[in-house]
C-alpha angles and dihedrals in degrees: 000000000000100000077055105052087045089054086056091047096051090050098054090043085063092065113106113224132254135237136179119273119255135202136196131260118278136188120267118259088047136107125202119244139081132288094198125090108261147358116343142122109302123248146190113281119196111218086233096063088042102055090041093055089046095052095053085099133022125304109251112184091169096151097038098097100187126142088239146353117237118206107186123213131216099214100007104047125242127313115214118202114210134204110254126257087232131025121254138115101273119186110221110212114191129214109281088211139020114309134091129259120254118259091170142018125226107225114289095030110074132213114192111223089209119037091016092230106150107218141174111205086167102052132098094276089199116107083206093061122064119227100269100279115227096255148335087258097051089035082060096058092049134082112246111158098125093060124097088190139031130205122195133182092206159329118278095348141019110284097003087124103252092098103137137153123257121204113211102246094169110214101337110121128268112266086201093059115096131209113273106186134359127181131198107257102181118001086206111208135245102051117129117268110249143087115289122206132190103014127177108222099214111212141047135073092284138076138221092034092159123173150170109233127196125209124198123169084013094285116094119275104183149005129196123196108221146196093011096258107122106115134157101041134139127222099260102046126153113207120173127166128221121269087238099072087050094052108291117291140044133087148201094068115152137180123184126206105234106180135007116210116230119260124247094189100053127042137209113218130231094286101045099270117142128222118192117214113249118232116238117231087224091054136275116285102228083223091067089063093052097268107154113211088197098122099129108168097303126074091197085067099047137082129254109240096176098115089026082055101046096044086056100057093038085058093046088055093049093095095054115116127235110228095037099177085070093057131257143137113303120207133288145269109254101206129224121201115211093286140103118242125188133219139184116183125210109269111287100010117113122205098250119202101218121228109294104005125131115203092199127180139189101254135352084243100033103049111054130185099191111197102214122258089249094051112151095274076211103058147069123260108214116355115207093222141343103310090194098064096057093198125116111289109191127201109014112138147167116222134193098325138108143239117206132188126169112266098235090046100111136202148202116261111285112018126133142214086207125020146169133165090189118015113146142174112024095341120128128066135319120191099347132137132218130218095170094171123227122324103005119094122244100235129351119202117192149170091344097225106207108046144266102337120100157278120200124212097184123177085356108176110173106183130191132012126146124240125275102260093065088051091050088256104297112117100115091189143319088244115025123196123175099141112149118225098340123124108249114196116199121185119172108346114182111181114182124189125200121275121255083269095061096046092268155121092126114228107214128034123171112018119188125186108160138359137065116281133184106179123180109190122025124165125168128195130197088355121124110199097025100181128016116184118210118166122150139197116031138325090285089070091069145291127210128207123198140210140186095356112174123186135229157214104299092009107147093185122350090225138024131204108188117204104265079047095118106250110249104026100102116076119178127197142191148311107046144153140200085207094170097339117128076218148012093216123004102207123210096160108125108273101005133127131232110252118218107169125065116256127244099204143019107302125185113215100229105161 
């Protein structure tokens, strides 16, 4: 059993002894290991060569189970890839130049949490429409060119209302820019001496250059551009006009088209390309056009719209055919938001309503055009059409809206807030209300140039104006008619003068003078003498019928028929009411008696 146990010791004991491997010394940045396939001695590996070898194919960490992976960056930061939401095999594309990769989407831009696709469902899908751009005023600094359509969200900013859509027109000239300057290039010879209203000028790229051309010595003196409405013509221009409309013969008159003002409706972008704004089929909002509602109880901090206003009405006319009684579009609505907007004109210059344009607002005491305190005391206001043609303008119309000027701001006789010398089938003014200041009448209608058709003053309310003695006399009237043999159409007229306190109360009201007038509804406040009627020369001069008058506070007699009035031209119907009136009809006809009592059925006033 000894010999045994020492056997087993001295074999142990022949068992050399072990030790831990070493290896040498290698440089940093190394591991040790081999880069060949199979067995061999190990090496020093550079992590370069490593990670080169191990990215000839693609990375499989099929056994690593964290929640990401960090790469940290020496200059951008550190990217962290995340587990997806869903399973699936997802193919990560860097940027291929500088920039970073989305992580979130700003509305209406979309980032989906899941696949990272970036969308916009919301978006304009057509390769041929930009994305709305923030504004006009941002679209012009940019370069569009390769756009058909452009979209904007406003005027000068983001959300101020004079968002609109621009079609890319290239280099043809803006239909919304109007002649500047023209000058007379030839005066040609032969033409028939005389003045010379509403004429078409034929050429150019434009269209509505209509002037009033004057011949003396049988060549042509003078040309007027008139009612603002020459738009779409190029410097350079030659613009001449048949000798049929100066008298019939004659030749070699030219007129050439010197400036074009710049449009504030349509834009050129940053290289030079133009986009022409698109009119809406439900009418053009006047912001859109850079009209500023920012009149906020102080002229001196608002901005003048006079030229933003026009051009937008000029525009709106620029549709309108030439020879209407053959058919044809007409013109076009310019819209008002529920603000007030002021406007002061240049001198002379009245703001004209084209042929067939409605300036139509959202309410007569929400929507405001406010004529400036230093308005020209010698001219209109608005004047529904062109004045100088005097031929027929159809559909040109004011509609609930209303025209405020201060009520210490004077004028010279005879001007007008509102005015129109031929307005005709449905042209005048719907739902609107009048503050005409001191001295200057509300609306004046006269001669009625273009026949027997109407003029509608609907829901009419002209408020203020001191008495005549604080404008030197010369008020003529709140209302003044005298429109020849024109239909004129008066539904609910209410005309209030000041108070005692405020130099009132006013003296005339209505005045009427010629046309024929049927009027339901008239009521008059603080006037004294609310309607004269006036009309001489026989009953084809004009007539006028009333309905449902009711009097007011100061009201001597509610209406007045001075002695050339023509016996037998005033009607008057029921019902009707003193209602604070000395009189109903205070009666200077030759012959006639004063009526103080209403009348129960229909009476003619003859004498």
């Amino acid at each position: 059993m000894v010999r045994q146990v020492l056997l087993v010791i001295a074999a142990l004991a022949g068992i050399a002894p072990a030790f831990a491997q070493t290896f040498p010394t290698v440089p940093s940045g190394t591991v040790i290991g081999r880069s060949a396939v199979g067995p061999g001695p190990a090496q020093a590996i550079p992590f370069s060569q490593l990670l080169a070898s191990m990215l000839t194919s693609p990375l499989t960490v099929s056994q690593v189970n964290v929640n990401s992976i960090v790469y940290a960056g020496s200059t951008s930061g550190t990217a962290t890839v995340s587990a997806q939401a869903v399973a699936g095999t997802p193919t990560i594309k860097w940027p291929t130049t500088s920039g970073t990769v989305a992580t979130n989407a700003t509305s209406p831009v979309v980032l989906n949490a899941t696949t990272g696709n970036i969308s916009c469902p919301t978006c304009v899908t057509n390769d041929a429409v930009v994305g709305a751009t923030a504004s006009r005023a941002l679209a012009a600094t940019l370069n569009l060119s390769a756009q058909s359509v452009v979209q904007t969200l406003g005027y000068a900013t983001a959300g101020d209302g004079g968002g609109a859509t621009y079609k890319n027109v290239g280099s043809t000239v803006f239909q919304d820019a109007r002649i500047a300057s023209a000058v007379i290039a030839t005066p040609g010879s032969g033409y028939v001496n005389g003045t010379y209203r509403g004429v078409n000028l034929s050429g150019g790229t434009g269209t509505n250059a209509i002037a009033t051309v004057v011949v003396s010595g049988g060549f042509v003196s003078s040309v007027t551009l008139t009612g603002a409405t020459a738009v779409g013509y190029t410097p350079g221009d030659v613009l001449t006009a048949s000798n049929s409309l100066l008298g019939g013969s004659g030749s070699g008159f030219t007129y050439t088209v010197s400036t074009v003002a710049s449009p504030t409706c349509s834009f050129t972008d940053s290289v030079g390309t133009h986009f022409q704004i698109v009119f809406p089929a439900a009418g053009l909002d006047a912001r859109s056009c850079g009209v500023k509602f920012d009149w906020d109880g102080s002229d001196g901090s608002a901005s003048d719209n006079f030229t933003a206003l026009q051009n937008a009405l000029s525009f709106a006319g620029s549709t309108t055919s030439t020879i209407v009684d053959l058919g044809g579009s007409i013109g076009g609505q310019v819209l008002l938001p529920k603000k007030t907007a002021m406007f002061c004109g240049g001198g002379a210059t009245p703001l004209i309503v084209p042929y067939g344009v409605k300036i139509k607002g959202q309410g007569n005491y929400t929507s405001v055009l406010k004529p400036c305190d230093t308005w020209n005391v010698a001219t209109n206001v608005i004047e529904i059409c062109d004045k100088e043609t005097h031929l027929a303008c159809f559909g040109a119309l004011l509609e609930d809206l209303q025209i405020f000027m201060q009520r210490d701001v004077t004028s010279n006789a005879g001007v007008s807030l509102v005015y129109s010398n031929n307005a005709q089938h449905e042209s005048g003014l719907r739902r609107v209300v009048l503050y005409p200041g001191a001295c200057r009448r509300a609306v004046t209608l006269e001669s009625g140039f273009g026949g027997a058709t109407y003029v509608v003053l609907e829901s009419v309310e002209a408020k203020g104006g001191k008495k005549a003695a604080s404008c030197g006399g010369n008020q003529n009237g709140m209302i003044v008619i005298a429109y020849g043999t024109t239909q004129v159409r008066i539904k609910d007229l209410v005309i209030g003068g000041l108070s005692a306190s405020f130099n009132g109360p006013r003296d005339l009201g209505l005045v009427v003078t010629g046309g024929f007038i049927n009027m339901d509804g008239f009521h008059p406040e603080q006037i004294v003498t609310p309607a004269t009627i006036n009309i001489p020369g026989g009953l084809a001069n004009g007539q006028i019928r009333v309905f449902n008058a009711i009097g007011g506070v100061d009201c001597v007699g509610l209406f007045t028929l001075v002695s050339g009035n023509t016996a037998g031209n005033f009607m008057l119907s029921p019902p009707n009411a003193l209602n604070g009136c000395t009189r109903l009809v205070t009666n200077g006809q030759a012959g006639g008696a004063n009526l103080t009592g209403p009348v129960m059925t229909d009476t003619i006033f003859n004498p």
